[in-house]
SEGU-501561 format. One record per residue (C-alpha): residue number from 1; z, x negated, y. Coordinates in steps of 0.25 Angstrom, whole numbers. Each point is the difference from the previous one (the first is absolute). Example, Ala and Ser with C-alpha at 12.3 -4.5 7.8 and 13.67 -1.06 7.14 Angstrom:
# residues 2
<node i="1" w="31" u="-49" v="-18"/>
<node i="2" w="-2" u="-6" v="14"/>
//
This chain:
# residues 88
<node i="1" w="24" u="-201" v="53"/>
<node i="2" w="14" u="5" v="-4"/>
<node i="3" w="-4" u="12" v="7"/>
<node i="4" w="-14" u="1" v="-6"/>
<node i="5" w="7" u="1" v="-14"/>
<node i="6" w="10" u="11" v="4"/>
<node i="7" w="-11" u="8" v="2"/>
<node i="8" w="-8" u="-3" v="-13"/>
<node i="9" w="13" u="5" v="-7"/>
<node i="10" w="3" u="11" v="9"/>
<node i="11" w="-16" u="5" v="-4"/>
<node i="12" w="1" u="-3" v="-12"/>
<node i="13" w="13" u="9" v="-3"/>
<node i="14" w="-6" u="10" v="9"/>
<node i="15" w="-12" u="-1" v="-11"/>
<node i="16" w="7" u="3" v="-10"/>
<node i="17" w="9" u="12" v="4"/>
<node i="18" w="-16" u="5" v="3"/>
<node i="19" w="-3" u="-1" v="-13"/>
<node i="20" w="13" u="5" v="-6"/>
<node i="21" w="-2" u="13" v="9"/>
<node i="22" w="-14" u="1" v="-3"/>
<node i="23" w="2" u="-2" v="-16"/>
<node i="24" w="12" u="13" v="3"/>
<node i="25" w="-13" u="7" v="6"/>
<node i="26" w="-8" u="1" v="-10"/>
<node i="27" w="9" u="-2" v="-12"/>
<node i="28" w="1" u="10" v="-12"/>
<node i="29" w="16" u="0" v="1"/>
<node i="30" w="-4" u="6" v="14"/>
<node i="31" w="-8" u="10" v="-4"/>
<node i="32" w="7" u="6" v="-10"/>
<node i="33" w="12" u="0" v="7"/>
<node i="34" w="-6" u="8" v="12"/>
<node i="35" w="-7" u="9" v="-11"/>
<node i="36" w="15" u="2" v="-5"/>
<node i="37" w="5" u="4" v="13"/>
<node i="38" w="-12" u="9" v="4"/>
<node i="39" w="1" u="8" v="-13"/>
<node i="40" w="17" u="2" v="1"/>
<node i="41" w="-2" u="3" v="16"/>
<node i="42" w="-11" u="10" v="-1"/>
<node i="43" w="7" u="8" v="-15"/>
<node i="44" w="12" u="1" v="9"/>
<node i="45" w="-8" u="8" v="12"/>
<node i="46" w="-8" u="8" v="-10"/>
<node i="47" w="13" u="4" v="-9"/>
<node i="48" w="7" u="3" v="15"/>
<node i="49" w="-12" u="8" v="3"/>
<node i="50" w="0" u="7" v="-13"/>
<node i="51" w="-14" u="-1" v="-4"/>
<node i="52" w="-6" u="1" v="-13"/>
<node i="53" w="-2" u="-12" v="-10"/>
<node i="54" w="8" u="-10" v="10"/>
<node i="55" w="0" u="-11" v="-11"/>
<node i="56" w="-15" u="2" v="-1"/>
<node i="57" w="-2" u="-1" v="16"/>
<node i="58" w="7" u="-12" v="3"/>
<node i="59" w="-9" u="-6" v="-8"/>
<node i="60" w="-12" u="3" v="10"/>
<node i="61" w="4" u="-8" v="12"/>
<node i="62" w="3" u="-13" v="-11"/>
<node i="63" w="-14" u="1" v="-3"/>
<node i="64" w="-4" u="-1" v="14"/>
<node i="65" w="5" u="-12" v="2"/>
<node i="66" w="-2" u="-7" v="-13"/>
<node i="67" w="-15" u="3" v="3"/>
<node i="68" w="1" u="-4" v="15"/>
<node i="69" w="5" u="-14" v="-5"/>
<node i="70" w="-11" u="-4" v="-8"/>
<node i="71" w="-10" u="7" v="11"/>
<node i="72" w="5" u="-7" v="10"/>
<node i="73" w="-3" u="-13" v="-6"/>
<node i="74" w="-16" u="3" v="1"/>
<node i="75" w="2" u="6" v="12"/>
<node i="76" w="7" u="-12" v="4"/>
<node i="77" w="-12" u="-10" v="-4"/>
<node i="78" w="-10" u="9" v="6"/>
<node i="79" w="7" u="-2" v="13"/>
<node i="80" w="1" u="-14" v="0"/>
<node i="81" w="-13" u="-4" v="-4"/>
<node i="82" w="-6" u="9" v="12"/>
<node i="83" w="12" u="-7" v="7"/>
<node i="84" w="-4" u="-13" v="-1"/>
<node i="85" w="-15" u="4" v="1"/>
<node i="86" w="3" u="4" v="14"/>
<node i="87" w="-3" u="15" v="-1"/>
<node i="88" w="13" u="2" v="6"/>
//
């Protein structure tokens, strides 16, 4: 029985770190922070490319993935409800 418990806890631990990750995943902080990332990244490459409007250009590949996060929600339930349907 001792046994039995140590694998309850250890599932239930494992649980949580699941929903931790998956609460990152989809958190705002998250988002942001990538958007963040995405925007300094891509001015740099277009200032060292020397193109016109650099500030103005980073923002393009921001808004893709802003977009593409809230898309892939739909996406996302579309799948799974064929999914579970058994359209695989």
């Amino acid at each position: 029985m001792d046994d039995l418990n140590k694998r309850v806890i250890n599932i239930e631990i494992r649980n949580k770190r699941v929903e931790t990750d998956k609460a990152w995943e989809t958190s705002l902080t998250r988002r942001i922070i990538i958007i963040v990332l995405t925007y300094i990244v891509a001015l740099l490459y277009l200032k060292v490319a020397d193109t016109t409007n650099p500030y103005l250009g980073a923002l393009i590949p921001c808004g893709g993935f802003f977009i593409s996060t809230f898309s892939l929600n739909v996406v996302k339930k579309i799948w799974i409800k064929k999914y579970r349907s058994g359209d695989k």
